[in-house]
C-alpha positions as CSV (number, residue, x, y, z in Angstrom):
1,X,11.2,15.6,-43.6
2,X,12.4,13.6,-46.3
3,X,15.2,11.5,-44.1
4,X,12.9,10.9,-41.5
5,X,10.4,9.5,-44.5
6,X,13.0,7.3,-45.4
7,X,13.2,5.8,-42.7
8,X,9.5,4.7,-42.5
9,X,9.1,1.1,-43.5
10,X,8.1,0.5,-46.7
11,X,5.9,-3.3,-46.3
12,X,3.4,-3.5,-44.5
13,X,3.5,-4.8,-41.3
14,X,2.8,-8.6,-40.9
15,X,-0.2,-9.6,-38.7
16,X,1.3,-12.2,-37.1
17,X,3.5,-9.3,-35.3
18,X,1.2,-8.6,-32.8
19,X,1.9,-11.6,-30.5
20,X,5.5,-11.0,-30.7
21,X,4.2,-7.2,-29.7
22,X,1.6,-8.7,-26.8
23,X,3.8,-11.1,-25.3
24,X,6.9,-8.2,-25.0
25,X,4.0,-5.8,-23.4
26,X,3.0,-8.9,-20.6
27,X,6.7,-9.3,-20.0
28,X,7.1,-5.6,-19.7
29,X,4.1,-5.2,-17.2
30,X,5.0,-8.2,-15.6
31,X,8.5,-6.6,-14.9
32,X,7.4,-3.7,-13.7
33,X,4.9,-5.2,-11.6
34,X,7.9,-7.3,-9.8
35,X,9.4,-4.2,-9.2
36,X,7.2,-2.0,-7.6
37,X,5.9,-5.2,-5.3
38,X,9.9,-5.4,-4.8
39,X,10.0,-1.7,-4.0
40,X,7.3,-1.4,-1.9
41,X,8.5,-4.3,0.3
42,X,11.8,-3.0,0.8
43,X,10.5,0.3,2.4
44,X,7.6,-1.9,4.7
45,X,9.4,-4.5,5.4
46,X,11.2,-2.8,8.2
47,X,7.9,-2.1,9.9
48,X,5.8,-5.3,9.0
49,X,8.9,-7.7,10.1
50,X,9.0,-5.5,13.9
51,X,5.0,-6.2,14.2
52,X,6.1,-10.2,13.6
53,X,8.8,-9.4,16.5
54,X,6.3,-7.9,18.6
55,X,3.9,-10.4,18.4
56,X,6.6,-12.8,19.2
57,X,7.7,-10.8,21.9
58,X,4.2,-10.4,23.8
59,X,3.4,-14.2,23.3
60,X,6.8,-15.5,24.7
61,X,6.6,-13.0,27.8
62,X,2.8,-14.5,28.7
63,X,3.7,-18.0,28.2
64,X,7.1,-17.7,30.1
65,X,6.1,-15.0,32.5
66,X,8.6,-12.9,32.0
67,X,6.7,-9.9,33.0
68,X,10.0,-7.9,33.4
69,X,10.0,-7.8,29.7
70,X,6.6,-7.0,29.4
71,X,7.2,-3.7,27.9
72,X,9.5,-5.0,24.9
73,X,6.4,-6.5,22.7
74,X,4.0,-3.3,23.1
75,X,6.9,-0.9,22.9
76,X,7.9,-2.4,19.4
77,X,4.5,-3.1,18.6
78,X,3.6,0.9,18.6
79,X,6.8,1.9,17.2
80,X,6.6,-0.5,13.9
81,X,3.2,0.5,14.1
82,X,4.3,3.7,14.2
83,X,6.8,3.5,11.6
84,X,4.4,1.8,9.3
85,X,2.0,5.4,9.0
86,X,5.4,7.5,8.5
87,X,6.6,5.1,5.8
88,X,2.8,5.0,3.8
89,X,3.0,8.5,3.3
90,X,5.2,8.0,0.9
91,X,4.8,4.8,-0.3
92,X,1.5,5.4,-3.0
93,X,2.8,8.6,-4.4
94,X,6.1,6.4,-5.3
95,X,4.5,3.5,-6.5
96,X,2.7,5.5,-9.2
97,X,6.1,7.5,-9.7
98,X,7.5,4.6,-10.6
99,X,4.1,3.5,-12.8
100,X,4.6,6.5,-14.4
101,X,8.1,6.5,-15.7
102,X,8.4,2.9,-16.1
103,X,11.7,3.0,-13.9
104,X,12.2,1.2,-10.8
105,X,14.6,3.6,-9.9
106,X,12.3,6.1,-9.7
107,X,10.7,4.6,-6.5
108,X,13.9,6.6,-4.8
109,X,13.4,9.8,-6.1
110,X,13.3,10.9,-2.7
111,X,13.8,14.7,-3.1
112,X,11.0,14.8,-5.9
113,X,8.5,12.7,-4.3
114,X,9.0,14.2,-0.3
115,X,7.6,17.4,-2.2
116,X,4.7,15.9,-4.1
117,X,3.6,14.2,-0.9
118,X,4.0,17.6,0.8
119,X,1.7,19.2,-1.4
120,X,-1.0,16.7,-1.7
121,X,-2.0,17.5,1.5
122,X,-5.6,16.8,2.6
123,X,-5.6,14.9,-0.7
124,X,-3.6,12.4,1.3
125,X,-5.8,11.6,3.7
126,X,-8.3,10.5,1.1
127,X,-6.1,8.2,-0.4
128,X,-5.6,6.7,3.4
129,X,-8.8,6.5,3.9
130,X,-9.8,5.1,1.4
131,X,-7.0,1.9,1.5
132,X,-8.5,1.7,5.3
133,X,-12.2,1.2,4.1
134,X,-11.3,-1.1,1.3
135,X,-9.2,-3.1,3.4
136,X,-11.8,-3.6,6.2
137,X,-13.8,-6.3,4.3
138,X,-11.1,-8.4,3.6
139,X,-9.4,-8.3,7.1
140,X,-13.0,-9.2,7.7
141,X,-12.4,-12.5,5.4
142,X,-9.4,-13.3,7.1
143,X,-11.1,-13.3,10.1
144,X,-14.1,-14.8,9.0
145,X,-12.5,-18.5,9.0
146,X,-12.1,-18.2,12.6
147,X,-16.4,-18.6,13.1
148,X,-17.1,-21.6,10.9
149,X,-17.0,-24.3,12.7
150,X,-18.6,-22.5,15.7
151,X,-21.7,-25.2,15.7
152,X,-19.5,-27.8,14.7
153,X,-21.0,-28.8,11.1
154,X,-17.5,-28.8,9.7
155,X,-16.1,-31.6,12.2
156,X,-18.0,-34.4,9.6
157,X,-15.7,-33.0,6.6
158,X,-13.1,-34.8,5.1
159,X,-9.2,-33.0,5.0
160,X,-10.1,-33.6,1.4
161,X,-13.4,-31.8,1.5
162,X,-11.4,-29.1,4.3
163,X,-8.8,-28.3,1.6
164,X,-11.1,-28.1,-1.0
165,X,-13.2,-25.9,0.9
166,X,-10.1,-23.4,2.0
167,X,-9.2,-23.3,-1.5
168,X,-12.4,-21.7,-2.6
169,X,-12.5,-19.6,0.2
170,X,-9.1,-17.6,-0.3
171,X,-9.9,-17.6,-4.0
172,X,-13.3,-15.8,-3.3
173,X,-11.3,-13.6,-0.7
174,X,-8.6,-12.5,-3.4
175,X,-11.3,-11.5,-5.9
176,X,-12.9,-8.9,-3.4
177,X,-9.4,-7.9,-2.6
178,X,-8.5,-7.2,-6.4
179,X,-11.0,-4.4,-7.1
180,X,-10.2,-3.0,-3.6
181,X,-6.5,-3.1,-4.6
182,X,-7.2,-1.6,-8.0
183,X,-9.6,1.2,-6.5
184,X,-7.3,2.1,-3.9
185,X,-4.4,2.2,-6.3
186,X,-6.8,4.2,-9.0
187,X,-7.2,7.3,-6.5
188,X,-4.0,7.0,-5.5
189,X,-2.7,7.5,-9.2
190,X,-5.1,10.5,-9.8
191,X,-4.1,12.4,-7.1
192,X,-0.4,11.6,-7.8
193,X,-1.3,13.5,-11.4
194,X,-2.7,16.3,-10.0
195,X,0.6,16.9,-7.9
196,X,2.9,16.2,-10.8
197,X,1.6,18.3,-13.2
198,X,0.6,21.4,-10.9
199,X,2.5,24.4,-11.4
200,X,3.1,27.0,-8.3
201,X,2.0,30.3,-9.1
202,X,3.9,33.3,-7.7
203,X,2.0,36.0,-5.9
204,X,1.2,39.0,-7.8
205,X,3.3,41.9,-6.7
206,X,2.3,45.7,-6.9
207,X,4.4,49.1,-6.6
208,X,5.4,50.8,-2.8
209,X,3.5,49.8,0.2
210,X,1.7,47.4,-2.1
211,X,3.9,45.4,-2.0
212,X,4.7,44.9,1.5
213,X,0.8,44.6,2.0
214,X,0.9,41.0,-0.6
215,X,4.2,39.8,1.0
216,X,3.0,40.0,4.6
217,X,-0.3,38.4,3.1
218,X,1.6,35.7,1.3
219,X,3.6,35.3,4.3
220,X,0.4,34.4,6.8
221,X,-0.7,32.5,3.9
222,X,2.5,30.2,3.7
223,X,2.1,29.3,7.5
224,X,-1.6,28.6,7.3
225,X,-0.8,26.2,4.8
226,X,1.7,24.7,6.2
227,X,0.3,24.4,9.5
228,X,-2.7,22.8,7.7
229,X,-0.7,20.4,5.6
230,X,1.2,19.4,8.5
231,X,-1.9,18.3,10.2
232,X,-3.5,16.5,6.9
233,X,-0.5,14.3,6.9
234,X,0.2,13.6,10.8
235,X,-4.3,12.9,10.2
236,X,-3.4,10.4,7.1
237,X,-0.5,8.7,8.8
238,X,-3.0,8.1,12.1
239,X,-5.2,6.5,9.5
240,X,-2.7,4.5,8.1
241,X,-1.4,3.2,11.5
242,X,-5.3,2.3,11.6
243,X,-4.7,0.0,8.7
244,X,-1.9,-1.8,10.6
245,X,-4.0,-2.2,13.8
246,X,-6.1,-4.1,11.2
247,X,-3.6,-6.6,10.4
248,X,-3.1,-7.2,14.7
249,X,-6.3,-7.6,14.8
250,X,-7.1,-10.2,12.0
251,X,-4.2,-12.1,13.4
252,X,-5.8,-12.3,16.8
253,X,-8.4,-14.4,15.6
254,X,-7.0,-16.0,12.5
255,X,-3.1,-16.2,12.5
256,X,-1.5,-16.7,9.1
257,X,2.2,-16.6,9.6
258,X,4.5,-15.4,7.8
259,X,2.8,-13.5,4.4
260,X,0.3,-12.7,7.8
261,X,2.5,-10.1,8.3
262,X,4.8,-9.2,5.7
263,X,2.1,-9.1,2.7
264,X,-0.7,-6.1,3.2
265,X,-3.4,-7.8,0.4
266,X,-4.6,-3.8,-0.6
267,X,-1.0,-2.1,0.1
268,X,1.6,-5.2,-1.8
269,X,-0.5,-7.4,-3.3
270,X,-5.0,-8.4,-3.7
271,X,-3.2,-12.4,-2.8
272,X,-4.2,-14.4,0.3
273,X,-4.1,-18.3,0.4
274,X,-3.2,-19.5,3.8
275,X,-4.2,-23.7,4.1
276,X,-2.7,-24.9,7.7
277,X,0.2,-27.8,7.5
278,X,-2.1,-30.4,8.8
279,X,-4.3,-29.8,6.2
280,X,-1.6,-30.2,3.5
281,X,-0.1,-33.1,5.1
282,X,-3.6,-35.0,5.2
C-alpha cells in the first residue's frame, strides 16, 4: 500500500490539462473510427464492388445486345447480393468487438465472434431488421432527387442556385442518416453484450436412469436449438440481402457512382453528398 501511495502525484493536477486530455481522446476515437470504417470495408468490399460489376455487366449487354451474356450481370448480381447477407452476419457483432477492446485487430477474431454470432440467434434478425427499416428513408432520399424537377420549376435555376440547392439537400439527408446509423449501431452493441458476457450453463445431472433421461432431453434440446438458430440466421441474412436490393434499387432511379455502391450510409458511414460533374464544372 505504501509504494503504490508513493507513486500517487503529489501536486495537483493543472487545469489547463484537460485539453491536452480531450484532444488525445478525439484523436483516439478518431482512430478507432478509421479503423473499424477500414475494417468493415475490407470484409464488404468484395460484395459491394461485384454489385458495381453487375450493374456494368447488365447495362453493357442491353446497350450492345449481347444477349449471349445476358446471364453474367444477374448471375453476379444475386451472388454479391448473396455474399453481401452471408458477410453482414458477422459484420455488427465485430464492429462492436472491435468497439469494445479498442483493437483493430480484434475485427478478425474470427473463432470468437463465429460463436457469438451463433448464439445471438433470433437476436440477429432484430438487429437486421432493424438496419433495413432505418435504411429505408434514406434510400428513399437518395431517390427522392430523381422527382424534382418533374413539373419543371427547377429548369429556371441557376447551376449556382442547383449546387446550392444539392448541397442542402445531402446535408439534410446525412442528418436523418446519423441517428439511423447511431440507432442501428446502439442495438447492435446491446445485443453484442448480451452474447459476450453470457455464460453457458451445464445441464443438471442426476444418479442411474436419471441421467440418461436429462442427456437424451438435453440432446433433443441441442438440435431444436440449433435447427432454430440455423433458421434465425439464414431469416437475418434474407433480410440483409433486402438491404442490398435497396441500394439496386436507389441506383435505378438516382445513380451515384462510385460511393453509390461501395459506401452503405447505415452499414459504413451516416455520409452522402453526390453533386453531378456538370454541376461542379458550371
Amino acid at each position: 500500500m505504501s509504494r503504490l501511495l508513493g507513486k500517487l502525484p503529489t501536486k495537483p493536477i493543472d487545469s489547463q490539462n484537460w485539453s491536452i486530455r480531450f484532444l488525445r481522446r478525439v484523436w483516439n476515437d478518431l482512430r478507432q473510427g478509421f479503423a473499424v470504417v477500414a475494417n468493415v470495408l475490407g470484409l464488404t468490399l468484395p460484395a459491394t464492388a461485384l454489385w458495381y460489376l453487375a450493374w456494368l455487366l447488365g447495362w453493357n449487354v442491353s446497350f450492345f445486345k449481347g444477349y449471349e451474356q445476358s446471364h453474367l450481370g444477374a448471375s453476379i448480381g444475386f451472388a454479391s447480393i448473396a455474399l453481401f447477407g452471408l458477410v453482414m452476419l458477422y459484420v455488427p457483432i465485430a464492429v462492436c468487438h472491435q468497439a469494445a477492446t479498442g483493437r483493430w485487430k480484434a475485427f478478425w477474431d474470427i473463432s470468437l465472434l463465429r460463436r457469438l454470432v451463433w448464439r445471438a440467434g433470433w437476436r440477429h434478425l432484430t438487429v437486421a431488421s432493424l438496419f433495413l427499416l432505418l435504411s429505408s428513408p434514406v434510400m428513399i432520399g437518395r431517390i427522392a432527387p430523381y422527382f424534382f424537377n418533374q413539373d419543371g420549376s427547377l429548369d429556371e435555376l441557376s447551376n449556382e442556385q442547383l449546387f446550392d440547392m444539392a448541397r442542402q439537400y445531402f446535408l439534410a439527408l446525412s442528418i436523418v442518416a446519423l441517428p439511423a446509423y447511431w440507432l442501428a449501431w446502439r442495438l447492435a452493441a446491446g445485443i453484442y453484450r448480451q452474447q459476450i458476457l453470457a455464460v453457458p450453463q451445464a445441464p443438471e445431472n442426476d444418479y442411474g436412469d436419471q441421467q440418461v433421461v436429462v442427456a437424451t432431453a438435453t440432446t433433443r434440446r441441442s438440435w431444436i436449438g440449433t435447427l432454430s438458430t440455423a433458421a434465425a440466421l439464414a431469416v437475418a441474412g434474407t433480410v440483409w440481402m433486402l438491404a442490398a436490393v435497396q441500394v439496386f434499387v436507389a441506383q435505378f432511379f438516382n445513380y451515384v457512382p462510385g460511393q453509390g455502391w461501395l459506401v452503405h450510409p447505415v452499414v459504413v458511414m451516416p455520409w452522402l453528398r453526390y453533386l453531378p460533374p456538370w454541376l461542379l464544372e458550371n
